[in-house]
N, CA and C atoms as a LAMMPS dump frame, in Angstrom:
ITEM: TIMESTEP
0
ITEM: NUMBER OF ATOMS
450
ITEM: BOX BOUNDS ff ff ff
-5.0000000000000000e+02 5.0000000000000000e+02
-5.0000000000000000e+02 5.0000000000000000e+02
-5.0000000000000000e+02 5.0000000000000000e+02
ITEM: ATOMS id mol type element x y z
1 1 1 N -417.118 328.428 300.524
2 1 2 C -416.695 329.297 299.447
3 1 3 C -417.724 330.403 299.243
4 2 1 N -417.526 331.397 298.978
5 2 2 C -418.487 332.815 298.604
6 2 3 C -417.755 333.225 296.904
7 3 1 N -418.906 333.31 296.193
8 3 2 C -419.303 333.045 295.151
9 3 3 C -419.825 334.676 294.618
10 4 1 N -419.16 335.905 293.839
11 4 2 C -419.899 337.062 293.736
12 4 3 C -419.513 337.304 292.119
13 5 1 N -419.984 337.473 291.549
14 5 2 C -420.789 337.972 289.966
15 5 3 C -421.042 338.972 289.566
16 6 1 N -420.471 339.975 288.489
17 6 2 C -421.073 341.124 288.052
18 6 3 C -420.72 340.58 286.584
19 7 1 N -422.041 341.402 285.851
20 7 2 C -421.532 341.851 284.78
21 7 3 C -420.696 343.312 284.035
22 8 1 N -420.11 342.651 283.086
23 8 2 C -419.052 343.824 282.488
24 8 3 C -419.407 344.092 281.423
25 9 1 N -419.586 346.117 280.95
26 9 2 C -419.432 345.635 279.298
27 9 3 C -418.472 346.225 278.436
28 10 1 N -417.772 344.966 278.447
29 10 2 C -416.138 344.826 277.527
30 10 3 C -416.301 343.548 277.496
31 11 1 N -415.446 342.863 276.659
32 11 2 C -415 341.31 275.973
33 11 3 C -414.21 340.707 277.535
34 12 1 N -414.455 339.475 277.307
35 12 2 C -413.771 338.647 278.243
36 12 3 C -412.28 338.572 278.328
37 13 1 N -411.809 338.837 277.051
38 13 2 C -410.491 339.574 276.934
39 13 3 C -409.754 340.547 277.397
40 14 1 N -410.888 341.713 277.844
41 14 2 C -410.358 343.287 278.277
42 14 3 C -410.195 343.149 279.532
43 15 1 N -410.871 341.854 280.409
44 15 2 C -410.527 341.482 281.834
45 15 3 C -409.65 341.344 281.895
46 16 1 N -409.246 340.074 281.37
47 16 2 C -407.929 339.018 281.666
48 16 3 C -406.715 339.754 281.101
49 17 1 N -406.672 340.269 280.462
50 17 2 C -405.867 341.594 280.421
51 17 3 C -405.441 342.147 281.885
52 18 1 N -406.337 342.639 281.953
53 18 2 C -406.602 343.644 283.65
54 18 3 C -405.535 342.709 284.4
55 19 1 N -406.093 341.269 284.703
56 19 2 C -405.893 340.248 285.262
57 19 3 C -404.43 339.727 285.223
58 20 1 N -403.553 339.984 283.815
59 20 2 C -402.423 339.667 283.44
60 20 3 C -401.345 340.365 283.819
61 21 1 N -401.739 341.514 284.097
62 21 2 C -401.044 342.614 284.282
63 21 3 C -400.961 342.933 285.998
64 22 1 N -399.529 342.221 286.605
65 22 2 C -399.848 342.24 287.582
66 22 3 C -399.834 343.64 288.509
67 23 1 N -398.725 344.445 288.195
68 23 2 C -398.737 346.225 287.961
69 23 3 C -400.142 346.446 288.926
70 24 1 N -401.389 346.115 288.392
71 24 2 C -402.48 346.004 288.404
72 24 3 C -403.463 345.869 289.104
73 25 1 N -402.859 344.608 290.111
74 25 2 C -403.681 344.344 291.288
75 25 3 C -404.07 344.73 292.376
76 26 1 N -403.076 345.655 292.24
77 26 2 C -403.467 346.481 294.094
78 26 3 C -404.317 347.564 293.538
79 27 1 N -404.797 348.096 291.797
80 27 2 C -405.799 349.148 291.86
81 27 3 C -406.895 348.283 292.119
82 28 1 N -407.283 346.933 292.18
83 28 2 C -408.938 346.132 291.717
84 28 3 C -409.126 345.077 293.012
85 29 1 N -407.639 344.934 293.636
86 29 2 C -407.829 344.33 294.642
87 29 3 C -408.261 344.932 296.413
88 30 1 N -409.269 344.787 296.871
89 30 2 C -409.661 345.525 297.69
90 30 3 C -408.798 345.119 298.711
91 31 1 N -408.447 346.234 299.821
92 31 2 C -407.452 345.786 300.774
93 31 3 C -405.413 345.598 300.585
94 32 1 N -405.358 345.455 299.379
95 32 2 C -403.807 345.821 298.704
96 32 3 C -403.316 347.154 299.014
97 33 1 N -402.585 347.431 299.593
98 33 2 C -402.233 349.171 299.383
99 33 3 C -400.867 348.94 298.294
100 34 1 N -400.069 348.567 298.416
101 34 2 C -398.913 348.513 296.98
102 34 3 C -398.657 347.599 296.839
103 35 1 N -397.988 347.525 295.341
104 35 2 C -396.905 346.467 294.768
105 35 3 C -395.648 346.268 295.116
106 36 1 N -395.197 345.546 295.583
107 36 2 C -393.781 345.681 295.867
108 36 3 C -392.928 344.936 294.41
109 37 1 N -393.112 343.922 294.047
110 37 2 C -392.565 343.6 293.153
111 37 3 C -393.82 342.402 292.065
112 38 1 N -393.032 342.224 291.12
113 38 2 C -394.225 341.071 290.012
114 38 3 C -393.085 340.015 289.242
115 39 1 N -393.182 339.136 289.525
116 39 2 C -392.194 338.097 288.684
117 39 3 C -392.537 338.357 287.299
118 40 1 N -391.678 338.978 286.366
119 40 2 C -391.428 338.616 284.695
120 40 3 C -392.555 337.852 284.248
121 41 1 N -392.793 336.843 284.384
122 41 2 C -393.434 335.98 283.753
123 41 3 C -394.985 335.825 284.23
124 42 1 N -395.298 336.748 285.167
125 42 2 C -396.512 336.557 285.551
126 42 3 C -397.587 336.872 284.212
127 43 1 N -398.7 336.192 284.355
128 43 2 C -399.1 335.131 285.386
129 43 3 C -399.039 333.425 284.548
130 44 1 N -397.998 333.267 284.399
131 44 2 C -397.753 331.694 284.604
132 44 3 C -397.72 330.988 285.693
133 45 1 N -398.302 329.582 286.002
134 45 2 C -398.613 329.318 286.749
135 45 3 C -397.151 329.071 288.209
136 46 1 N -397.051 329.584 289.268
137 46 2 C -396.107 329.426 290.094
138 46 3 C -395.515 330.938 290.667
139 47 1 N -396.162 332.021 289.616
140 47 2 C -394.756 333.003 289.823
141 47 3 C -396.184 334.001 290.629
142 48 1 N -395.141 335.205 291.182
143 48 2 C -395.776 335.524 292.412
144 48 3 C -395.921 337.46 291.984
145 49 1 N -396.872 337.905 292.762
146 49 2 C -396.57 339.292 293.217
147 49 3 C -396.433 339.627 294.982
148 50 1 N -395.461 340.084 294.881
149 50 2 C -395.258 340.302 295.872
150 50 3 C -396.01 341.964 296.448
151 51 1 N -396.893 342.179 297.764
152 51 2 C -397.107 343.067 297.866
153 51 3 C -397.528 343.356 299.194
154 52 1 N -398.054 344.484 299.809
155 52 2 C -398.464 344.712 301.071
156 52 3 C -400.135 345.298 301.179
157 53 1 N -400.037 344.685 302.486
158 53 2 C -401.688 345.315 302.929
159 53 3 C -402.29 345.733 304.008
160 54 1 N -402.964 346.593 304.068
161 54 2 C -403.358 347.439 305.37
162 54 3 C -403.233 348.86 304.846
163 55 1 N -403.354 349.766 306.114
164 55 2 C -403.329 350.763 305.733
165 55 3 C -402.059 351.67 306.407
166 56 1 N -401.274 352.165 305.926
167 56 2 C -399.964 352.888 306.313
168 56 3 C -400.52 353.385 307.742
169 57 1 N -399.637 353.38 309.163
170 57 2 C -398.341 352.958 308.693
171 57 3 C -398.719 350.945 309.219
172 58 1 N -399.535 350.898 309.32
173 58 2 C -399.726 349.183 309.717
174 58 3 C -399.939 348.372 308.676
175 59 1 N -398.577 348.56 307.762
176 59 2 C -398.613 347.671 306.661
177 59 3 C -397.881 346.195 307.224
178 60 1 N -398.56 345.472 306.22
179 60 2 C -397.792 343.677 306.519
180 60 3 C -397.334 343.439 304.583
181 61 1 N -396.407 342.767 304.982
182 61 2 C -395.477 342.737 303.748
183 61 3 C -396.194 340.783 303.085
184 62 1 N -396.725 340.531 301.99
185 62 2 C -396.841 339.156 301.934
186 62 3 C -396.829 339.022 300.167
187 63 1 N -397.395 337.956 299.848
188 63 2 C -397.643 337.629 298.413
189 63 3 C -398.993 336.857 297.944
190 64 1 N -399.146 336.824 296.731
191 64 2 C -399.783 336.043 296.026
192 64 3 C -399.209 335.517 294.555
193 65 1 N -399.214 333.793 295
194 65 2 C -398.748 332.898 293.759
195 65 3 C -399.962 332.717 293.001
196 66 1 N -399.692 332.439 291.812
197 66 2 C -400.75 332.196 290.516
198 66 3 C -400.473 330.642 290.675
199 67 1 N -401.62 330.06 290.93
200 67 2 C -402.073 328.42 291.251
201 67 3 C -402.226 327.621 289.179
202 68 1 N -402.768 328.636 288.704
203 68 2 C -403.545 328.418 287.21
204 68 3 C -403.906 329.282 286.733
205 69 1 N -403.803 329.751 285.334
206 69 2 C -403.637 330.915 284.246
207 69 3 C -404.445 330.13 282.94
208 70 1 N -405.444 330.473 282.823
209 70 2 C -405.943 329.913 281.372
210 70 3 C -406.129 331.017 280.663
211 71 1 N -405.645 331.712 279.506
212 71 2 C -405.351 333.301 279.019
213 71 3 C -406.73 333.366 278.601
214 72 1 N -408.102 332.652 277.926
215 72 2 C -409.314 332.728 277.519
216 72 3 C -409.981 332.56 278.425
217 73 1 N -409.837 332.552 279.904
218 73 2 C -411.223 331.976 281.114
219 73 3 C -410.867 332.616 282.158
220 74 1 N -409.505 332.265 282.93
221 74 2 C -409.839 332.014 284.028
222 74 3 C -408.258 332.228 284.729
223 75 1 N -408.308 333.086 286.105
224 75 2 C -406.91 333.26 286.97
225 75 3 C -407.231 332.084 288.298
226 76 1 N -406.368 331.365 288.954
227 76 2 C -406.334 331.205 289.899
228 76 3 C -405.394 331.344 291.123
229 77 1 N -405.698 331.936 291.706
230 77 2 C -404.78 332.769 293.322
231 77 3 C -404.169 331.57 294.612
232 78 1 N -403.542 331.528 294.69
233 78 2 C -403.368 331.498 296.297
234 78 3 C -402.618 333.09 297.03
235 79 1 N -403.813 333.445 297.831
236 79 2 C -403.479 334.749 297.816
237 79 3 C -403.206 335.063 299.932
238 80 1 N -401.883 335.533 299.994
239 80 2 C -401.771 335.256 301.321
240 80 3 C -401.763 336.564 301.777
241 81 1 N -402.005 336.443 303.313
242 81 2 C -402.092 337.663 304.568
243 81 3 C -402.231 337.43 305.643
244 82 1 N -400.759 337.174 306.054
245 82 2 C -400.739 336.368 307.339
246 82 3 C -400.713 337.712 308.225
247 83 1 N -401.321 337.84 309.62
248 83 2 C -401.406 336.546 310.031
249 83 3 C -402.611 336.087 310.091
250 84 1 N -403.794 336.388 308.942
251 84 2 C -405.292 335.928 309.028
252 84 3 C -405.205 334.964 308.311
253 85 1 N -404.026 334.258 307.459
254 85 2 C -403.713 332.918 306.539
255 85 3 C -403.585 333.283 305.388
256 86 1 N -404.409 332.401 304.759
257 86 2 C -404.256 332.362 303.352
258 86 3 C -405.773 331.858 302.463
259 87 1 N -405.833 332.282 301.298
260 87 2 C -407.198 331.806 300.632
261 87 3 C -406.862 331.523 299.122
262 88 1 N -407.528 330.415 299.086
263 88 2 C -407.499 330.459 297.45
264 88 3 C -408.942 331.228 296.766
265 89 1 N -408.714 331.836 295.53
266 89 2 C -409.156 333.011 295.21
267 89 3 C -409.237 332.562 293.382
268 90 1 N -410.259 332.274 292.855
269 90 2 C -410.604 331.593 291.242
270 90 3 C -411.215 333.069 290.471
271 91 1 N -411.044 333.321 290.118
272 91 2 C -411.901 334.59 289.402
273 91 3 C -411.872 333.665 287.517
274 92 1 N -412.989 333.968 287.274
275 92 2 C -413.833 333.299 286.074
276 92 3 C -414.45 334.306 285.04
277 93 1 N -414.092 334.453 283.723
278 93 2 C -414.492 334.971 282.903
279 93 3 C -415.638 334.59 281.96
280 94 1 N -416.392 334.794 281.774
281 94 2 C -417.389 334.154 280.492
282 94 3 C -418.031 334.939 279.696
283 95 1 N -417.639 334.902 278.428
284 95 2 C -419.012 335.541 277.446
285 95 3 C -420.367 335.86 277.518
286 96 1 N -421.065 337.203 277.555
287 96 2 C -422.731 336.8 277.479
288 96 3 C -422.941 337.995 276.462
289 97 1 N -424.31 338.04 275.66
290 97 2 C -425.064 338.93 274.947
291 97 3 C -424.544 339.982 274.566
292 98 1 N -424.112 341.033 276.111
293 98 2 C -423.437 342.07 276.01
294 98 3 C -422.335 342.458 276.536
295 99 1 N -421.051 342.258 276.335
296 99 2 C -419.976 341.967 277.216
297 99 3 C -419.757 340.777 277.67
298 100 1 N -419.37 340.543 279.696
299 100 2 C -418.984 339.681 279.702
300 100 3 C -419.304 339.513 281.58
301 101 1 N -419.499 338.295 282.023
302 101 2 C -419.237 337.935 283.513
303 101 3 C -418.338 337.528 283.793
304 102 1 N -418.178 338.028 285.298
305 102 2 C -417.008 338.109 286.083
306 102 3 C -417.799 337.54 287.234
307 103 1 N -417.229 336.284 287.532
308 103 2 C -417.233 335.297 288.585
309 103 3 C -415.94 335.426 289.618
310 104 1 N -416.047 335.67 290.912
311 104 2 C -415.106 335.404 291.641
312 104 3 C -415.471 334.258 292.614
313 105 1 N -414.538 333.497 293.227
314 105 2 C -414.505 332.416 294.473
315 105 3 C -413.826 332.889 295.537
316 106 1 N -413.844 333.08 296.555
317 106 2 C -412.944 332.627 297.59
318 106 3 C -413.598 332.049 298.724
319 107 1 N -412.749 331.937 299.599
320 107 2 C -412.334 330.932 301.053
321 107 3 C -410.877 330.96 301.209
322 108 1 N -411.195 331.047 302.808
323 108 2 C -410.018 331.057 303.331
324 108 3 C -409.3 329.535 303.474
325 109 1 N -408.238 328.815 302.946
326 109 2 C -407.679 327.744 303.343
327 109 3 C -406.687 327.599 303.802
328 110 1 N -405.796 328.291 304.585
329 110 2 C -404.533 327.953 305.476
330 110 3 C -404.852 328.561 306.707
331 111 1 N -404.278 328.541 307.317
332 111 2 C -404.069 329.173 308.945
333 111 3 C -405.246 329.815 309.408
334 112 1 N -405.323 331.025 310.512
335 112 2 C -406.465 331.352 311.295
336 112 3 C -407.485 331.362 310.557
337 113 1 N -407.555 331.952 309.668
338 113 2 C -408.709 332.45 308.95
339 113 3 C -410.318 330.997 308.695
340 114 1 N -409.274 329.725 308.513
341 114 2 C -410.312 328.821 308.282
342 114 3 C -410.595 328.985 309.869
343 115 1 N -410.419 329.016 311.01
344 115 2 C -410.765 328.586 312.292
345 115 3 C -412.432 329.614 312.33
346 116 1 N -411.951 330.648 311.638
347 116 2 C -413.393 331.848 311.638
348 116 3 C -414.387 330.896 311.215
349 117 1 N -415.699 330.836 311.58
350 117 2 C -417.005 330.696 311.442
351 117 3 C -417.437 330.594 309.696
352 118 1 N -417.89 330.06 308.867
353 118 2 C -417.962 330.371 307.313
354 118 3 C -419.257 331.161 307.097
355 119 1 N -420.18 331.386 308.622
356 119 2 C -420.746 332.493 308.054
357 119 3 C -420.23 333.905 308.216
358 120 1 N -419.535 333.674 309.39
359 120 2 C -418.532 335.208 309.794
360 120 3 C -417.578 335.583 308.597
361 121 1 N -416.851 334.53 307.735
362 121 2 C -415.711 334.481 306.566
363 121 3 C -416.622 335.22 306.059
364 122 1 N -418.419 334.411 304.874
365 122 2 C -418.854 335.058 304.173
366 122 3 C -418.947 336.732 304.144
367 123 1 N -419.542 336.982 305.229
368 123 2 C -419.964 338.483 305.936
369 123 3 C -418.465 338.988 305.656
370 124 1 N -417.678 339.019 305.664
371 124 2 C -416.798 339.686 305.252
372 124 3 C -415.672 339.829 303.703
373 125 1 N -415.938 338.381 303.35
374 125 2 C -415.572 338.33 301.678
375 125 3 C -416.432 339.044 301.032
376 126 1 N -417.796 338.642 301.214
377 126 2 C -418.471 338.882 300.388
378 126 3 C -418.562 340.737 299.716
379 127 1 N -418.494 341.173 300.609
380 127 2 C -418.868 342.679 300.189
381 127 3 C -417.474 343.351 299.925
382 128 1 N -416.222 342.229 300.525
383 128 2 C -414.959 343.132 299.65
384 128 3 C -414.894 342.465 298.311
385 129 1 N -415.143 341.715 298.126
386 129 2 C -415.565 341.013 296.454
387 129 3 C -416.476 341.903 296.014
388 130 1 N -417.444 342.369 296.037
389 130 2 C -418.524 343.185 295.258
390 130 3 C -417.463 344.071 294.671
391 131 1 N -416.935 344.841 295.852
392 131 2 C -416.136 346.14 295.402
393 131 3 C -414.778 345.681 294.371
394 132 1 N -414.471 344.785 294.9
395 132 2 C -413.103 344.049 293.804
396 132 3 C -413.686 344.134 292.618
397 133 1 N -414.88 342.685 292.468
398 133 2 C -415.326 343.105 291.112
399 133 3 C -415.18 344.318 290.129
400 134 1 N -416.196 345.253 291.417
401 134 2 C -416.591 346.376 290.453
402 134 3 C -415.565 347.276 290.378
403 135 1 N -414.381 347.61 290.979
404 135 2 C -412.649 348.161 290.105
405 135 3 C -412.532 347.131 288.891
406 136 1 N -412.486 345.756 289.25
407 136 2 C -412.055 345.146 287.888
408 136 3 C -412.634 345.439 286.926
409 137 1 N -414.234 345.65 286.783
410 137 2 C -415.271 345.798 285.787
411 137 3 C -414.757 346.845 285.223
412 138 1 N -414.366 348.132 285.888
413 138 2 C -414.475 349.596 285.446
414 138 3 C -412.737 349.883 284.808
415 139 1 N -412.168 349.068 285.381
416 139 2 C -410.916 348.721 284.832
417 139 3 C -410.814 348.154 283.432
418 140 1 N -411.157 347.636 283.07
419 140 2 C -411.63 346.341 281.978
420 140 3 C -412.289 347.218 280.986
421 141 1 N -413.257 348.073 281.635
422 141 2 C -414.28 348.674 280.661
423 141 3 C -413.7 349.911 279.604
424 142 1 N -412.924 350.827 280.673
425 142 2 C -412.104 351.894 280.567
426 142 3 C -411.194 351.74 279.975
427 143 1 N -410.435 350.519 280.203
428 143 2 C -409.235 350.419 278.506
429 143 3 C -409.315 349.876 277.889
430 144 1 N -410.466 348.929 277.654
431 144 2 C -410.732 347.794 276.499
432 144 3 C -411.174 348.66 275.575
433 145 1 N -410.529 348.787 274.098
434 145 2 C -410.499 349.247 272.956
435 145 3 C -411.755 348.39 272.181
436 146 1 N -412.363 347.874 272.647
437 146 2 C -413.21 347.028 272.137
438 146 3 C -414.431 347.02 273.088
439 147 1 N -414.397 348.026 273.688
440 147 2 C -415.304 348.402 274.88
441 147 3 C -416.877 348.539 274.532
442 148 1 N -417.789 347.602 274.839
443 148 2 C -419.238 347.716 273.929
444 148 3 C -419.557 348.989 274.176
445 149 1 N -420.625 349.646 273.173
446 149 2 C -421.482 350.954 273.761
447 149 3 C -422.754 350.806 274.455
448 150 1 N -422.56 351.004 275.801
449 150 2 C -423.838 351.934 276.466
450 150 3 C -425.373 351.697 275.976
C-alpha cells in the first residue's frame, strides 16, 4: 500500500464535500479525463461513477464503485482501469490545529497491476497521489465557505 498526506486549510467537511460530489472527480483525480455518468445516490456505499481515462484519442471507458462512505471521515474506492486492473483507493479525513489532513491509500488489487513489482507500483502511485491530493486540497480550500485564513 502507498500511503501520501497533505495538509489542507479548510474543515474536514469542505473535503468530503469535494469527495461527495461525484461531478468532481475527474477535476482531483489524476489520470481521469471525463465523467461519463454518476449514480443519483452517490456516494452510498455500492453506486458507481462511471468514467474514462487516458488521454484523447486513447481513451478506455471504466468505473469506480464506492466500497464505504462515512460523511465525517472517510471515502472508500474500488477504482478500476483495465487493462492495468483494479485498486482499492481509502482517502481519510482528519481534523488538526489549522484545517485539516488528507490521507490517501492505494494498491493495486485485481488483475495485472498486482503482478507489477510493489516497488515499481509505489514509484508510480506515489507521485500521482501527491498531485491528486494537492487538486483535492485546492479544491476544498477554494469553495469551503469556512475556508481558514492564511
Amino acid at each position: 500500500m502507498v500511503t501520501v498526506t497533505r495538509a489542507a486549510r479548510c474543515t474536514p467537511d469542505a473535503v468530503l464535500r469535494v469527495l461527495a460530489d461525484g461531478w468532481s472527480y475527474s477535476t482531483w483525480v489524476v489520470g481521469t479525463a471525463r465523467i461519463r455518468a454518476v449514480d443519483p445516490a452517490w456516494p452510498e456505499p455500492g453506486t458507481r461513477i462511471l468514467h474514462s481515462v487516458g488521454l484523447w484519442p486513447a481513451l478506455l471507458d471504466d468505473e469506480t464503485v464506492v466500497r464505504a462512505f462515512d460523511p465525517e471521515r472517510s471515502i472508500e474506492l474500488q477504482a478500476r482501469g483495465w487493462p492495468a486492473g483494479e485498486a482499492r483507493v481509502l482517502i481519510e479525513v482528519a481534523p488538526v490545529a489549522v484545517g485539516c489532513l488528507i490521507r490517501i491509500t492505494e494498491d493495486a488489487d485485481k488483475g495485472p497491476g498486482t503482478l507489477v513489482p510493489r516497488p515499481v507500483r509505489s514509484a508510480v502511485i506515489r507521485p500521482r497521489n501527491v498531485e491528486t491530493l494537492r487538486r483535492l486540497a485546492l479544491i476544498a480550500e477554494r469553495q469551503a465557505p469556512e475556508q481558514l485564513q492564511r
